[in-house]
C-alpha positions as CSV (number, residue, x, y, z in Angstrom):
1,X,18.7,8.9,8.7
2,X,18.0,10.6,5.4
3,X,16.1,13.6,4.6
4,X,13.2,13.7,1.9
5,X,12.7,16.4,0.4
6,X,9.5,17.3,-1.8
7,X,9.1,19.3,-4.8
8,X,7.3,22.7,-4.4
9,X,4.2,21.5,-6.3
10,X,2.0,23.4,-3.8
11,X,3.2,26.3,-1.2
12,X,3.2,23.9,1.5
13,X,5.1,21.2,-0.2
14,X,7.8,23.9,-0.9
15,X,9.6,23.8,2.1
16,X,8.6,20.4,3.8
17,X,10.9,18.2,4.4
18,X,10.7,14.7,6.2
19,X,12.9,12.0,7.5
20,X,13.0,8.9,5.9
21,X,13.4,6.2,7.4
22,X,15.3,3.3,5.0
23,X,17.7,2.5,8.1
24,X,15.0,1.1,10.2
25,X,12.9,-0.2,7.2
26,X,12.9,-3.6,5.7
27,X,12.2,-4.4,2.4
28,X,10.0,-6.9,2.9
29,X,7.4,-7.3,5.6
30,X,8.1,-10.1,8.4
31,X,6.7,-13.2,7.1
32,X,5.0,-14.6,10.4
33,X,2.8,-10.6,10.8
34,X,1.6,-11.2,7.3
35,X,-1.5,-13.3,6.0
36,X,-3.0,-13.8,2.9
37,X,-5.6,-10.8,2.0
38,X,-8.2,-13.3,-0.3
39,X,-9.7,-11.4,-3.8
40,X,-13.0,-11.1,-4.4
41,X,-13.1,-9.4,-7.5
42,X,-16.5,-8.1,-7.4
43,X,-18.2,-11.2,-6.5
44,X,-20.2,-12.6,-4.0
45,X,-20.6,-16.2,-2.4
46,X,-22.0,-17.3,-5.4
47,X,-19.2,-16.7,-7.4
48,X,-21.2,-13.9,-9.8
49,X,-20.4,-10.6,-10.4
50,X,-22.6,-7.9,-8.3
51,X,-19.8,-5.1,-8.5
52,X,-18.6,-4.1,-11.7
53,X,-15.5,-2.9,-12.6
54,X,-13.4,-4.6,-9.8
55,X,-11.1,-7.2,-10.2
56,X,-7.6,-7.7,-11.5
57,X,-4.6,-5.2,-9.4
58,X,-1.5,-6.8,-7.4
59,X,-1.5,-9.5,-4.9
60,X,-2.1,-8.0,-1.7
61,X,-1.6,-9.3,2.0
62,X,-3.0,-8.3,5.4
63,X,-0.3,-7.2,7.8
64,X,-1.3,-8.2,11.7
């Protein structure tokens, strides 16, 4: 396993350091742990808008 190393942008960053862990990481998530996280976009059942400025962003899922 790798080693991650961060850039001193605070004291304590300076000298962390933390394993990383790309050999036991997939790409992507297993397809049967993963459902579909619906958008709402701000809006209720109705289909207005009763929170602005939500909306648009990546498709995201729900991991189980």
């Amino acid at each position: 396993m790798g080693i991650r190393k961060y850039k001193p942008t605070t004291p304590a960053r300076r000298g962390s350091s933390v394993a990383d862990f790309v050999e036991v990481t997939r790409s992507t998530p297993e397809k049967s742990l993963v459902k579909p996280l619906p958008q709402k976009g701000g809006r209720n059942n109705s289909g207005r808008i009763t929170t602005r400025h939500q909306g648009g962003g990546h498709k995201r899922a729900y991991r189980v």
